[in-house]
N, C-alpha and C positions, 0 to 999 in steps of 0.2 A: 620591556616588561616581561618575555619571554623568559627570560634569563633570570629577574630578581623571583619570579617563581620558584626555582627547582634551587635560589640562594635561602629562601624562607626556613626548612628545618635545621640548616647549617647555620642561619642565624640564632635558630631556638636552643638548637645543643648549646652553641656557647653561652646563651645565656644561664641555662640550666650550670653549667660548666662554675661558671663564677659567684651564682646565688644562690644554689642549690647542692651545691656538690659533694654535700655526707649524703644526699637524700638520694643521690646519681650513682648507680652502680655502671662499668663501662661497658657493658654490653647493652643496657637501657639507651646506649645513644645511638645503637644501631639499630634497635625497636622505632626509634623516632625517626631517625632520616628516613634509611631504606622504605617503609611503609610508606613514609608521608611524600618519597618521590615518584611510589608505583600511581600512590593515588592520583597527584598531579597528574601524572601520563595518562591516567584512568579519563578522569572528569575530562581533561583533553582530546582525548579520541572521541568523549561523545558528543561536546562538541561539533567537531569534525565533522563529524558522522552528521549530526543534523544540520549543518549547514550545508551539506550537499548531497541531503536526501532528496528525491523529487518524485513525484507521481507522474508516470502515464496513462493512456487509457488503450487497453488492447480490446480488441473486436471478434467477435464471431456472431453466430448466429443458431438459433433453437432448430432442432430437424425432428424431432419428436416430442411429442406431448400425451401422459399418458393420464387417465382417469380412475382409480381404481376404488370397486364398492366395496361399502360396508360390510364388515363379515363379523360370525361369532365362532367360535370353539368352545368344546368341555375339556376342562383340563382338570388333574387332580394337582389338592395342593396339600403339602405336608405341615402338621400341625407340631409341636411338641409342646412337651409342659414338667415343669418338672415339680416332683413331690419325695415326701420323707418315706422312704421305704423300711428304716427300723432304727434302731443306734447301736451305738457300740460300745464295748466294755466300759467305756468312761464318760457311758450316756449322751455322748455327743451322735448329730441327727446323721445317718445315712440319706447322701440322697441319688435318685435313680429320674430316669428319664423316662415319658409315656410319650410314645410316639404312635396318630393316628391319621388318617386320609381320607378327605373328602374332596368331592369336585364341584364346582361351578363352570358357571356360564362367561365365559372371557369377550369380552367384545373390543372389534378393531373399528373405530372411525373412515369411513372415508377421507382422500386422500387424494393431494395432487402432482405431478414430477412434470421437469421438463429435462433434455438433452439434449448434449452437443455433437456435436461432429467430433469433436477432439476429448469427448470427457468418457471417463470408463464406467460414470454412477450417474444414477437422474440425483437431480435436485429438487426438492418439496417447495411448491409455489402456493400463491392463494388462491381458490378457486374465483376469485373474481379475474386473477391473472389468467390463468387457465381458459377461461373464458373465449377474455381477450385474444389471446393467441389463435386459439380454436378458430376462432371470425374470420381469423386474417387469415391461418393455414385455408379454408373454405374448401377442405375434401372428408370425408366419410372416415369415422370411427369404426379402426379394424378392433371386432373382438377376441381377447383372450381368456381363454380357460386357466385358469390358475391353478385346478387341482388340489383344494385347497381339504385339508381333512377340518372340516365343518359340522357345526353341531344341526341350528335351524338355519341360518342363513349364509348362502354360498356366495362370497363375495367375487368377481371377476375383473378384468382389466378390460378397458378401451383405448387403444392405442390410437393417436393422428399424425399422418407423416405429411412433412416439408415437403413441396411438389418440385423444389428446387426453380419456384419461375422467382421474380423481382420483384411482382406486383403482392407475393404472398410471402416474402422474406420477416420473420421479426427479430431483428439483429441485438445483439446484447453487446453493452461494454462493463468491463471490467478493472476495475486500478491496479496498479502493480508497481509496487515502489522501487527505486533504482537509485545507484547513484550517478548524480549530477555532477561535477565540480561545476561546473557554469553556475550553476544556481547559487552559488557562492556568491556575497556582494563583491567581492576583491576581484575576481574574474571577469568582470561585466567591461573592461575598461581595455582589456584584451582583445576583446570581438567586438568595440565600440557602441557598446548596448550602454544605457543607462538606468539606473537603478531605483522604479517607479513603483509604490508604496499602493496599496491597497485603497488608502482614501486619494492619492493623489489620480487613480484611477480612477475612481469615481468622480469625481469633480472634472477629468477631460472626458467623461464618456466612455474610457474604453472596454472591452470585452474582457469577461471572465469566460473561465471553461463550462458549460454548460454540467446542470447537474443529469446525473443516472436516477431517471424515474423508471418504476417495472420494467427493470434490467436494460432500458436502450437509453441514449444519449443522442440529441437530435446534435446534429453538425452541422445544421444550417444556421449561423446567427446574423441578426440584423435586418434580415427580412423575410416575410411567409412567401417561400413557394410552392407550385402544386405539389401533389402527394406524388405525382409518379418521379418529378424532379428532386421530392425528397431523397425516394426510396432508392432513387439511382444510385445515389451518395452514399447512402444505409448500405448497400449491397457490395456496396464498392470495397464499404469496410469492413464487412461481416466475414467476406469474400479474400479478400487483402489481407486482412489483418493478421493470419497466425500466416498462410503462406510468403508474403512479401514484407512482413511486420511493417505497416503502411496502414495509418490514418491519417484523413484529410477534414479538416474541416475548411469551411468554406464563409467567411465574413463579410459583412455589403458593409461600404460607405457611401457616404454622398459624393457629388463629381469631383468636389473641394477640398478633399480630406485625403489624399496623398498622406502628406505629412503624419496623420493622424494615425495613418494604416504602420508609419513605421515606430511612431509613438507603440502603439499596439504589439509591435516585432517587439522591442524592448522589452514589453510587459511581461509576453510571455514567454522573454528570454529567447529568441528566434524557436520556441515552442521544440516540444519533445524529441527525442531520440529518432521515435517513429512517424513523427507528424510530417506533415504538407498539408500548409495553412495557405488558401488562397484568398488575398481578398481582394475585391473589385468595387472599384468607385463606377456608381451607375448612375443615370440621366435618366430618367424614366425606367423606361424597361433596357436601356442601352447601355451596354458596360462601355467607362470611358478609358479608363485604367486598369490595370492589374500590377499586384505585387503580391507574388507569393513568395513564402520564405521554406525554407528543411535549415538539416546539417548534414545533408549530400555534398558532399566533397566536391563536384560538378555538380551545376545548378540544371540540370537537364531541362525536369518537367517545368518548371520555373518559368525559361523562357520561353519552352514550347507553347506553355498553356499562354504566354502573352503574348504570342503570336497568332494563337488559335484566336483568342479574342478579337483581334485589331481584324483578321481574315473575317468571323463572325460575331459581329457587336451585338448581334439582339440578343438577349439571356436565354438559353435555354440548359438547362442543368443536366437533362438527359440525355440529349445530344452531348453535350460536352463528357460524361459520364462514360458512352459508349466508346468513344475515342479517347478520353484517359486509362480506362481498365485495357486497352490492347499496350499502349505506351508502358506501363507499369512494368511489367515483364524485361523489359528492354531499356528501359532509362531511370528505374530508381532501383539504387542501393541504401539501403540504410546504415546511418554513420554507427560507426564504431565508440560510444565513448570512453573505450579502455582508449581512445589515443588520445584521452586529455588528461592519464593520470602522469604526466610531467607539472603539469600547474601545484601550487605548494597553497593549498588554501590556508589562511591568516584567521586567526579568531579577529571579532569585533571587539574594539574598547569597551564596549560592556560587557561584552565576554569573558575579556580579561582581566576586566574588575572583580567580575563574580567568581573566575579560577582564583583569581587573589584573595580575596576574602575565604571560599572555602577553604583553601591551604591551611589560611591562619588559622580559621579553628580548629581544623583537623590537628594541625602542630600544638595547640590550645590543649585540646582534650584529650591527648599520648601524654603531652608535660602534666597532669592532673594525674592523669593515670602513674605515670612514673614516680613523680614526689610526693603521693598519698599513698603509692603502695604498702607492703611491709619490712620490704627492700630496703636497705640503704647504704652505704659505702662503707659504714664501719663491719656491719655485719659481712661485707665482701673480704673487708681487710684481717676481721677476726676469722674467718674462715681458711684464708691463704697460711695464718700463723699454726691453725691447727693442720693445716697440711704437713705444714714443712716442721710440726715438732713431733705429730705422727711418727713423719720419715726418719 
C-alpha cells in the first residue's frame, strides 16, 4: 500500500494526459506530482511522529515559596486627541494632535510564586496552593523589602524556604513528551509485550498513570500507605529525577496476580525511558513477590530490590526507600532510546487508508485547479509559434 501511494499522482497525470489534454499545459504535471508526493511524505512523517510520541513524567521538587502584597503606584498616563486645527487652500480640514497628562492610582493584586532547584523564574500558583505548601514547608516567613516606589500602599515579599528534610519535601512532576518508537503498535512484538487497549484495561483491572493534581503525582498505586512511607518514594523522585533521571513508581497486587503484574508491563509498554516500576504481590502486610521492570540494559535494581524483599518480606516503604536511594548512584543507568532508532515503524491499516484517501483529494483538487484554470495547451502551443516567428 506504501508504494500505490506515491503511484496516486502518476496515475492522475495520465489521466489528465488522455481526457484532459488541451486543458494540460506540461509543466501543470509537474505542479501535480511533485506537490502531491512532498505531501504524501508530509501527512507520513506525522503520522510517524504520532505514533511514537509518548509522555514521561519528570520530577523535582518546590525549595521556595514566596507571598507578595498588594501594592499601588501613581503613574502618569498620556492622553491624546485629535482635532481640526484650520484647512487648506481647498478647504479641506487640517488636522493636528493635543497631547495632555494625567496621573492615577495604578494598583497591583497580590500574588503567589513557587520555585525550583533547577528553574531560573518562580511560577504564579493559587494561594490556596500556596497555602498548602507553606503547611508542609512548616518553618517561618523570611521578610523582603521590595523597595518598591509606592503611592499609599507599600506592598512587600515573604519568602519560605525548603528545610531540605523528607518529612517537609513537596515534590512536583511534570510531562515531557519524547519520542518512543516502542510505543508503536508494530514494535510490541519485538520486546514480546502485547498490545493492550484502554478498555481492555479496564475490564482486567489494570493501572493507568496516575494524574498530576497541585503539581505532585502520587507513586503509590493500589494500595494506601503511611505518609512517611509515601513521602520516601516522593523524595526519592523529587531528589532522582533531574540528577539520575529515575522514577519509580511502585504498584501492589494481590498474592495471585503475578501474571496480572506482567499483563500491567505490557500496558505500560515496560513503562518510560526514566521509570522503575516496582510491583509486589502482598499477603497481608507481606510482599510475596516482586517484578519490577526499567529499560536498563542490566536489570540491576530489578533483582536487587527482589532479593531485598524475599531477605525482608514485611512492607515497609521507607526502609526500603533508604536502601534504594544509596543503590541508585551505583546500579541504575537510564536507557538510551536513540538505540531504538534502527526499528522502521509501519503506519496502521487505517492509517494507510486515511494517507490514501487524502492523497486522492489532494490529486482531486491540483486536477480542478489545473483544468479550470485559464491555462490550456493550445494557448502553450500558440505561444511557442509566436516565439519562434518572433525569431
Amino acid at each position: 500500500m506504501n508504494i500505490i501511494v506515491y503511484i496516486i499522482p502518476f496515475v492522475t497525470a495520465i489521466i489528465l494526459f488522455l481526457f484532459f489534454r488541451k486543458k494540460v499545459v506540461w509543466w501543470e504535471y509537474i505542479v501535480l506530482i511533485i506537490p502531491s508526493i512532498l505531501f504524501t511524505i508530509l501527512v507520513k512523517w506525522i503520522m510517524v511522529e504520532t505514533n511514537s510520541s509518548d509522555i514521561e513524567y519528570l520530577g523535582t521538587y518546590v525549595n521556595q515559596i514566596t507571598y507578595y502584597e498588594p501594592w499601588n503606584e501613581l503613574v502618569e498616563v498620556r492622553h491624546e486627541e485629535e482635532y481640526v486645527s484650520g484647512h487648506d487652500s481647498d478647504g479641506n480640514p487640517i488636522y493636528s494632535t493635543r497631547v495632555w497628562y494625567t496621573t492615577e492610582v495604578r494598583n497591583h493584586s497580590e500574588y503567589y510564586t513557587y520555585k525550583t532547584p533547577h528553574a531560573m523564574f518562580e511560577t504564579e500558583i493559587s494561594k490556596n496552593l500556596y497555602n498548602k505548601i507553606k503547611n508542609r514547608f512548616a518553618t517561618t516567613a523570611q521578610f523582603k523589602d521590595m523597595h518598591r516606589d509606592y503611592h499609599t500602599k507599600d506592598g512587600d515579599a515573604y519568602i519560605t524556604i525548603y528545610d531540605g528534610t523528607i518529612e517537609h519535601l513537596y515534590d512536583i512532576a511534570v510531562t515531557n513528551r519524547y519520542r518512543n518508537k516502542i510505543s508503536a503498535n508494530q514494535s510490541h512484538t519485538i520486546f514480546k509485550m502485547i498490545d493492550i487497549s484502554k478498555k481492555e484495561a479496564d475490564s482486567l483491572g489494570l493501572y493507568e498513570y496516575p494524574d498530576i493534581r497541585e503539581l505532585n503525582q502520587n507513586p503509590i498505586i493500589g494500595r494506601t500507605v503511611s505518609f512517611e512511607e509515601n513521602q520516601m518514594i516522593r523524595y526519592i523522585n523529587a531528589t532522582r529525577g533531574k540528577r539520575n533521571q529515575f522514577r519509580m513508581f511502585v504498584l501492589f497486587f494481590n498474592e495471585n496476580e503475578l501474571e496480572k503484574s506482567e499483563l500491567q508491563k505490557s500496558y505500560w509498554q515496560n513503562g518510560n525511558k526514566n521509570e522503575f516500576v516496582l510491583c509486589l504481590g502482598m499477603r497481608g502486610d507481606s510482599v510475596v513477590w516482586t517484578n519490577a521492570f526499567s529499560w536498563c540494559d542490566i536489570p540491576k535494581l530489578e533483582v536487587m530490590s527482589r532479593n531485598y524483599f524475599i531477605a525482608r518480606p514485611k512492607l515497609d516503604l521507607y526502609e526500603y526507600g533508604q536502601w534504594l536511594e544509596k543503590e541508585i548512584d551505583k546500579n541504575w543507568t537510564r536507557k538510551e532510546f536513540s538505540d531504538f532508532n534502527y526499528i522502521n515503524i509501519e503506519l496502521s491499516d487505517g492509517q494507510y487508508i486515511a494517507l490514501l484517501i487524502l492523497t486522492i483529494i489532494f490529486n482531486i483538487l491540483i486536477s480542478l485547479c489545473v483544468v479550470y484554470n485559464n491555462i490550456n495547451h493550445e494557448d502553450d502551443i500558440d505561444s511557442l509559434y509566436f516565439i519562434r516567428y518572433k525569431k
